[in-house]
C-alpha positions as CSV (number, residue, x, y, z in Angstrom):
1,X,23.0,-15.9,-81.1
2,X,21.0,-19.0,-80.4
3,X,17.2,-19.1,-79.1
4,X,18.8,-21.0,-75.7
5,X,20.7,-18.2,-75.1
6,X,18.4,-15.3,-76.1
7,X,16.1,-17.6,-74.1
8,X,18.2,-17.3,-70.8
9,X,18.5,-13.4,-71.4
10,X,15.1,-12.7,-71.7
11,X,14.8,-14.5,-68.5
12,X,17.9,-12.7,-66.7
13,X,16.3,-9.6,-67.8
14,X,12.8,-10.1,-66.4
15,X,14.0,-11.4,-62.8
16,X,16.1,-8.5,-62.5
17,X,13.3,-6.2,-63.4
18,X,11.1,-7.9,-60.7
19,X,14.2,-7.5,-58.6
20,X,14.3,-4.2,-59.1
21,X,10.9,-2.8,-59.0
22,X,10.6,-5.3,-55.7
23,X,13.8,-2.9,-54.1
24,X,12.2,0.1,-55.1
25,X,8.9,-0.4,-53.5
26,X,10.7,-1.9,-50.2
27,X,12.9,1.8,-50.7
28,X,9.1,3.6,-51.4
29,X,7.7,1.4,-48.0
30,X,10.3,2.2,-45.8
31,X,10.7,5.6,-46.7
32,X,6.9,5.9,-45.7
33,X,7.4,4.3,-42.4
34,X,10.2,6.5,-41.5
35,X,7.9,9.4,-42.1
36,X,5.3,8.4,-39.9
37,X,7.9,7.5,-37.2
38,X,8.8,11.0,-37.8
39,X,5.3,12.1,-37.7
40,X,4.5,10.1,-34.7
41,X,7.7,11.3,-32.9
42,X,6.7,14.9,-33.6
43,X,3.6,14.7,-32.4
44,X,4.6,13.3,-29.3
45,X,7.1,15.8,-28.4
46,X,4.1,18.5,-29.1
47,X,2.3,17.0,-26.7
48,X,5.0,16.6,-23.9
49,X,6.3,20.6,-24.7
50,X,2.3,21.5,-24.6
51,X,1.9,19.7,-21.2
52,X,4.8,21.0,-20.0
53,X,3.5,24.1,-18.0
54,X,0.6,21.8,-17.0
55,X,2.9,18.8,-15.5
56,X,5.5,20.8,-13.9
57,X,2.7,22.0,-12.3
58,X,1.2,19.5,-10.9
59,X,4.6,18.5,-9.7
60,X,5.1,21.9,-7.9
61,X,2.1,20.6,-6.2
62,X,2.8,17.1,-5.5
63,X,5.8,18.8,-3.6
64,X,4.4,21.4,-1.4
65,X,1.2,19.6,-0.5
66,X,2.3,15.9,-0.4
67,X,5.6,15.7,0.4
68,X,6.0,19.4,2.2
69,X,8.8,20.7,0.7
70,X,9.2,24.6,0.5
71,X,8.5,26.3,-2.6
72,X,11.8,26.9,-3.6
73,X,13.3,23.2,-2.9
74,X,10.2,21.9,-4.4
75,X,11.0,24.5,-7.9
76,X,14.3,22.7,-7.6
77,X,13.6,19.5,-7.1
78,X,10.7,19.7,-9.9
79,X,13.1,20.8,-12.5
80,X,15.5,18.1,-12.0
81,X,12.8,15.6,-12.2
82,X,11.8,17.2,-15.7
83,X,15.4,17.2,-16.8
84,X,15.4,13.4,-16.1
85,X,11.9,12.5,-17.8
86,X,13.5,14.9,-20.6
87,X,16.3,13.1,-21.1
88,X,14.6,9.6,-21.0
89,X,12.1,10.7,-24.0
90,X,14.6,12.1,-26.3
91,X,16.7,8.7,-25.7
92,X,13.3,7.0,-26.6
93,X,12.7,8.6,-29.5
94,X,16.3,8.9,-31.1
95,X,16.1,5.1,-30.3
96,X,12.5,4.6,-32.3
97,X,13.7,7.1,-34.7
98,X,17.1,4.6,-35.8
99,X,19.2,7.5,-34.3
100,X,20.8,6.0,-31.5
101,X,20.4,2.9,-32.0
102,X,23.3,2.2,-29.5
103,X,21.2,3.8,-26.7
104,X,19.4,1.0,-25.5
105,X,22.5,0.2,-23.7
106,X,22.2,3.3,-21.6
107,X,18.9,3.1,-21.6
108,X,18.5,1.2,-18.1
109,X,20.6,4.5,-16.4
110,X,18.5,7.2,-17.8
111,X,15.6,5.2,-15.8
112,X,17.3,4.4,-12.8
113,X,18.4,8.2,-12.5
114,X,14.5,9.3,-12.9
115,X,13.9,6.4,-10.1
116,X,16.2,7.3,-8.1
117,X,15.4,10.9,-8.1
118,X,11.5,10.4,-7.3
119,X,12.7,7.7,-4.5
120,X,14.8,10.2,-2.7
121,X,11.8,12.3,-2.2
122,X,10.0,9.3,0.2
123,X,13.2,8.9,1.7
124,X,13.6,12.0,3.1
125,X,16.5,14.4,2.9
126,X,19.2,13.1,5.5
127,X,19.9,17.0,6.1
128,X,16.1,17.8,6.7
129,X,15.6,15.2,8.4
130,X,15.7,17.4,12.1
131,X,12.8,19.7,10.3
132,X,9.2,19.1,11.8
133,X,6.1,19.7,9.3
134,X,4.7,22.8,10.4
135,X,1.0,22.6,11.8
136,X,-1.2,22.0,9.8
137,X,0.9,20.6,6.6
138,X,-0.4,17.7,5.2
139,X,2.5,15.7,6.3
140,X,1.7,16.5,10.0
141,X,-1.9,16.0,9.1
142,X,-1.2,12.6,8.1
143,X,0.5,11.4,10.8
144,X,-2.0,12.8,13.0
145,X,-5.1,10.5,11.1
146,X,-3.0,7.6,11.4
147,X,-2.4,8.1,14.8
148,X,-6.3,8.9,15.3
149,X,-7.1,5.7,13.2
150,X,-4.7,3.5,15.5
151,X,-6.4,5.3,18.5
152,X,-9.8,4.3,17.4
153,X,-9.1,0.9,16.9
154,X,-7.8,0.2,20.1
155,X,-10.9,1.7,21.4
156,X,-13.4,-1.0,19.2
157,X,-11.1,-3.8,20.7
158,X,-11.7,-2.8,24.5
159,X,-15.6,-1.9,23.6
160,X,-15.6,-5.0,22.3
161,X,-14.3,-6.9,24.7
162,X,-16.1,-5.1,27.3
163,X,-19.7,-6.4,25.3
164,X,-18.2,-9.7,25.7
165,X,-17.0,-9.7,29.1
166,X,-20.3,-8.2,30.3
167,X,-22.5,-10.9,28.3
168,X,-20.5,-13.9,29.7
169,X,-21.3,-12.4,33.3
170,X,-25.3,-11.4,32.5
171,X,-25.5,-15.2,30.8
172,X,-23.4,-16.5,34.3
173,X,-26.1,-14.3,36.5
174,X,-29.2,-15.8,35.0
175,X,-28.4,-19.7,34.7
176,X,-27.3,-18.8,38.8
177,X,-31.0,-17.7,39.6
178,X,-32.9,-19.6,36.8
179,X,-36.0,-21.2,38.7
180,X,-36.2,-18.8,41.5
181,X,-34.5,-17.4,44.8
182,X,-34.4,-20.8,45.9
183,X,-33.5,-23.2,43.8
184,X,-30.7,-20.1,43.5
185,X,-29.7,-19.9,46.9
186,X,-29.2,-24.2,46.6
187,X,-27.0,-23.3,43.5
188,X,-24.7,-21.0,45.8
189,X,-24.6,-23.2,48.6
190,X,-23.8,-26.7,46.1
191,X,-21.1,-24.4,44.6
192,X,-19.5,-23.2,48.0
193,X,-19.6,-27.3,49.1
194,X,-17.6,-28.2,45.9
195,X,-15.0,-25.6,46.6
196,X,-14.4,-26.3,50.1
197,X,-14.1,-30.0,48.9
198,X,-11.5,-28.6,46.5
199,X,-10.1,-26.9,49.4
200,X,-10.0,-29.6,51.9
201,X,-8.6,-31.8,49.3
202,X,-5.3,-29.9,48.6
203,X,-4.6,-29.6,52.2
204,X,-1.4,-31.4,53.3
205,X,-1.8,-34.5,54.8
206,X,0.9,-33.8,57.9
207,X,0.3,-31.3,60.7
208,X,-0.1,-27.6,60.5
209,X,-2.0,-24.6,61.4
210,X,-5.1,-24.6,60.9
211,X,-6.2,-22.4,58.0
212,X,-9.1,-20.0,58.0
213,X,-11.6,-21.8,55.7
214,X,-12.0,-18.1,53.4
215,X,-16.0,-19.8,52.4
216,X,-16.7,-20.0,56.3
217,X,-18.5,-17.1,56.4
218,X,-19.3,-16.3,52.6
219,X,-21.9,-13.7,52.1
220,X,-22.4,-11.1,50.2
221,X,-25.4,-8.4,51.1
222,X,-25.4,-6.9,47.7
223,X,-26.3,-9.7,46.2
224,X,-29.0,-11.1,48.5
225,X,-30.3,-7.8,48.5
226,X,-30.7,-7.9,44.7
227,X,-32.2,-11.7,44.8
228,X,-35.1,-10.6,47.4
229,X,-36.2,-8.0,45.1
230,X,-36.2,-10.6,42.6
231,X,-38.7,-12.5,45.1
């Protein structure tokens, strides 16, 4: 055998060991990783089955107290809503696991189904939909804070408007008597001139009956009253 070729076996022999010993640790590191996927996928369904009293619970609640449903609709309804969320992990992790890896494709109508059934609740039930909250339910209790709240603010618009109505006029009142009952009483009688001039000039020019001039005989005893205890 020559050296070239002894040369070229040598050669052969030591890629193929790299080869090999590279395959075996890519076996050894993936091997590893599928434990801890295990691991972690174990320790998550501990965690879901240890929380399961403790969320079905707090769904029992969400149910009665939020969305008034009696206790045995709401026992219903919670387990169905657990069946779906159930459903949806174990697709998840037969997925992460390499499992199911064809899952993914049904993996949009396990959510929809858990949306769907959480989406019905605000909703309503078509055939509960003639059943009134009973006094005192947090449903009706609701409605009747919005309805306050609503109430409320209607009430702040009109006191404001009130505040701002009334200012105008007390601002009007005191640039009309500003200097004294006199120069007050010449503001009164310059404002009564211009509006019979206003009058007077919207009157037709042709004949007709002669109309009561309403400023004739203008007074008002409240209000002179009010500017001689002023003076």
């Amino acid at each position: 055998m020559s050296a070239w070729l002894t040369s070229v076996l040598i050669t052969a022999a030591e890629i193929g060991l790299v080869v090999s010993i590279a395959f075996v640790v890519l076996l050894h590191l993936q091997a590893r990783a599928r434990r801890a996927d295990r691991v972690r996928t174990m320790q998550l369904a501990k965690r879901l089955k240890k929380s399961e009293s403790d969320h079905e619970s707090a769904i029992l609640r969400a149910l009665t107290e939020v969305y008034g449903l009696s206790k045995t609709d709401a026992g219903d309804k919670a387990r169905e809503l657990i069946d779906h969320e159930k459903s949806l992990y174990r697709k998840v992790m037969g997925m992460f696991l390499g499992r199911d890896r064809t899952g993914i494709g049904r993996f949009d109508d396990d959510l929809r189904t858990l949306l769907r059934a959480w989406r019905s609740l605000s909703e309503g039930d078509p055939e509960a939909e003639d059943k009134n909250p009973p006094p005192g339910s947090p449903v009706r209790l609701r409605e009747e804070n919005r309805r306050l709240r609503a109430q409320v603010e209607r009430l702040e618009a009109d006191l404001a408007e009130a505040l701002a109505t009334m200012e105008n006029m007390l601002a009007e009142y005191a640039s009309m008597y500003e200097g004294g009952h006199a120069e007050g009483e010449q503001r009164m009688q310059d404002e009564m001139a211009r509006l019979r001039k206003a009058l007077a000039a919207n009157e037709p020019a042709t004949s007709s009956p002669a109309v009561e001039d309403p400023l004739a005989d203008y007074e008002i005893p409240e209000l002179n009253e009010v500017v001689g205890k002023k003076r």
